[in-house]
C-alpha positions as a LaTeX table, in Angstrom:
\begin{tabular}{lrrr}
\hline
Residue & $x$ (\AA) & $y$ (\AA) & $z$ (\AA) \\
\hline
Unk1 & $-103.00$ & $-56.13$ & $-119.73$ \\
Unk2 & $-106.31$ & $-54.74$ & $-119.00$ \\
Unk3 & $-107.27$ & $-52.90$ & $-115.74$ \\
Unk4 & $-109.27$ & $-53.52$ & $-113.03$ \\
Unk5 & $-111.25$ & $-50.85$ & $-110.58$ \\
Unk6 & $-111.95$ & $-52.11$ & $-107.42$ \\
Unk7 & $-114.84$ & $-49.54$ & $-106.59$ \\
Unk8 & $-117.97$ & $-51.37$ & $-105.25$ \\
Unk9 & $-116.41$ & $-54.73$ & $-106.92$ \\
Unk10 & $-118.77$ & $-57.54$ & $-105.47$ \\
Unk11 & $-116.58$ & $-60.18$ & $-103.95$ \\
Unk12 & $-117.33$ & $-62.60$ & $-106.09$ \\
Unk13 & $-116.20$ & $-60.90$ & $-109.35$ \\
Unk14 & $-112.33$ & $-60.03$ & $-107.44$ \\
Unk15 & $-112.10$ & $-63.89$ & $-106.30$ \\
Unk16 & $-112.88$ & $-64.66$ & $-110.13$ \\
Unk17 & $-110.51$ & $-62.09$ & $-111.65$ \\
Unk18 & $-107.73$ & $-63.25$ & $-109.11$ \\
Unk19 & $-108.34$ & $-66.84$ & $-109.97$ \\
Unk20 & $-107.63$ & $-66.01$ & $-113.50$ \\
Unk21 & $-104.13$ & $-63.85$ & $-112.84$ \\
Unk22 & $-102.98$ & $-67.00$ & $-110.68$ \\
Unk23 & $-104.29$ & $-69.66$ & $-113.62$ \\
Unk24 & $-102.52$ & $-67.47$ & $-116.36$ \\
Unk25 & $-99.41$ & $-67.20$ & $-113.78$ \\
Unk26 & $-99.47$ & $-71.78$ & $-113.10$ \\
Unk27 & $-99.97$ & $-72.41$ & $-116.88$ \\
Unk28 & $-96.88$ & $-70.21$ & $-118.15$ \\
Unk29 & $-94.80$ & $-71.35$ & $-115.03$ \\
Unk30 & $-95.72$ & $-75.15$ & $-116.85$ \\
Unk31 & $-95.02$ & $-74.23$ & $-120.31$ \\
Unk32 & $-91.62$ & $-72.07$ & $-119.32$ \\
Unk33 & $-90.68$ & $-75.34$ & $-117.61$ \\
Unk34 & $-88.03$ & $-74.38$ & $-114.85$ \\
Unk35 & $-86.33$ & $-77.41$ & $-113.95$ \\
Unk36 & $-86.80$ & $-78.93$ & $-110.53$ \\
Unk37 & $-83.82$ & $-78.23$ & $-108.67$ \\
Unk38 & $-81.90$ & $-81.41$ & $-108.47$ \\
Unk39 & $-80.85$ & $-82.93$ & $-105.40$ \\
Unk40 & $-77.52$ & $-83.49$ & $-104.19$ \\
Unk41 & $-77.64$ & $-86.06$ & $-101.41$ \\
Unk42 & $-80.13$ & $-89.13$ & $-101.96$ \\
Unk43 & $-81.66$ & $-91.68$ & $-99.74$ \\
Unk44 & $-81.08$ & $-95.41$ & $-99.22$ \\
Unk45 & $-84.44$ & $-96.27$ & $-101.26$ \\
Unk46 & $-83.62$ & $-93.77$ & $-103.38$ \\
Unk47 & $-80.30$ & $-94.98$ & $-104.25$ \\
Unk48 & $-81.67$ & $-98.76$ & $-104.24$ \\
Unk49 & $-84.13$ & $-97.55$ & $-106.89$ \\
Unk50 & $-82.03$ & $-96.02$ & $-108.85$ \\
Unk51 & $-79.31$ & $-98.83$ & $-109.47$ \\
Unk52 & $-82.23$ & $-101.19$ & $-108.59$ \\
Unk53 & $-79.90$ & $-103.05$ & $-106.34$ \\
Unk54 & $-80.88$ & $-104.67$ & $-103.14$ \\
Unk55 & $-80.24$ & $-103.11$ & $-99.10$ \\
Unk56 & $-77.50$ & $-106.20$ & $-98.85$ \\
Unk57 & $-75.68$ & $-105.01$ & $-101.74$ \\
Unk58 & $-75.98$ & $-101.35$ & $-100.85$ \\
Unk59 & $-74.42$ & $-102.31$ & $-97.63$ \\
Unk60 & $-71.75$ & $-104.36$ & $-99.06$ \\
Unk61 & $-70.46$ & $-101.50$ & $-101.41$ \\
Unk62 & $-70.79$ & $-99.22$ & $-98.23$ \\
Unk63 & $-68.06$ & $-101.78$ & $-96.31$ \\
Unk64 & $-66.05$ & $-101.59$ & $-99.55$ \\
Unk65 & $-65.95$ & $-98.17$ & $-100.32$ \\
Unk66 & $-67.58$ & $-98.36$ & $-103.52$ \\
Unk67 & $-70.47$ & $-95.82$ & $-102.16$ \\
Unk68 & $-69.51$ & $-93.23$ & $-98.98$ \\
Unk69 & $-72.36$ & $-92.95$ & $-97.01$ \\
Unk70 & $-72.75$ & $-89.57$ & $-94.89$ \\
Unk71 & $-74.75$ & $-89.67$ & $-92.23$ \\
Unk72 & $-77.19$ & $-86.88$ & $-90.23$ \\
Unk73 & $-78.12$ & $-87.74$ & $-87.04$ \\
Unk74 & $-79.78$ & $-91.21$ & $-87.69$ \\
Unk75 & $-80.36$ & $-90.54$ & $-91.22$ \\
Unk76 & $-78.34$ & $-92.17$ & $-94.20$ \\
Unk77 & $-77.31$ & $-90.02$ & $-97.08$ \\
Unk78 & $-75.10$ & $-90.92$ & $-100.56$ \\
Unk79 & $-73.80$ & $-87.82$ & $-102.63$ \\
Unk80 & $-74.99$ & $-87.50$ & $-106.32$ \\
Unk81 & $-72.00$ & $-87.74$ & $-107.88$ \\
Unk82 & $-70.98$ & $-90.57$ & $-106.78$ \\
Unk83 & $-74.39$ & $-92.43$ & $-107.27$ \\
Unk84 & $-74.45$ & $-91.40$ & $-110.78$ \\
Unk85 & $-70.47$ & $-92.87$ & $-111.31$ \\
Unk86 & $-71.58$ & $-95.77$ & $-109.64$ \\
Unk87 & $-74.37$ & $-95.96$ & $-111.77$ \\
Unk88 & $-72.69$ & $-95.60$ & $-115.02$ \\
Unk89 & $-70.40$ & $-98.61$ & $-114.36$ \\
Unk90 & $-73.05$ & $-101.14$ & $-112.91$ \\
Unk91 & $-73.78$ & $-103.68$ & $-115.64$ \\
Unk92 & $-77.03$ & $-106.03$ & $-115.73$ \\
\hline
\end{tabular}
């Protein structure tokens, strides 16, 4: 890595050089490729989207226990695991 001295260093030239440490720091972040962390609870759209199923059928598996809801607050919330069962065994 080379060095840098910041004595009488116009501003202009240590935006630059700091530009290019972040660019080199974004481009190996991309090609290293850490997985986004996957989520564990999922939405009704999400969950609609997913098993492309409508809101009446998502509410009829809810009555029969097919898919638990949980619930925060006012919000509406299906675990992973059992989205990706249920998932597995729909059939189109």
């Amino acid at each position: 890595m080379s060095t840098l001295q910041l004595v009488h260093v116009p501003k202009d030239e240590l935006i630059t050089e700091i530009e290019k440490v972040v660019i080199k720091v974004l481009e190996a972040l991309k090609v290293g490729g850490q997985p986004e962390k996957e989520k564990e609870l999922y939405t009704r759209k999400e969950v609609m989207e997913l098993l492309d199923v409508t809101y009446s059928t998502l509410f009829n598996w809810n009555k029969k226990k097919i898919l638990v809801p949980r619930k925060f607050g006012h919000r509406v919330y299906y675990a992973k695991e059992e989205v990706l069962a249920c998932k597995q065994g729909v059939k189109k």
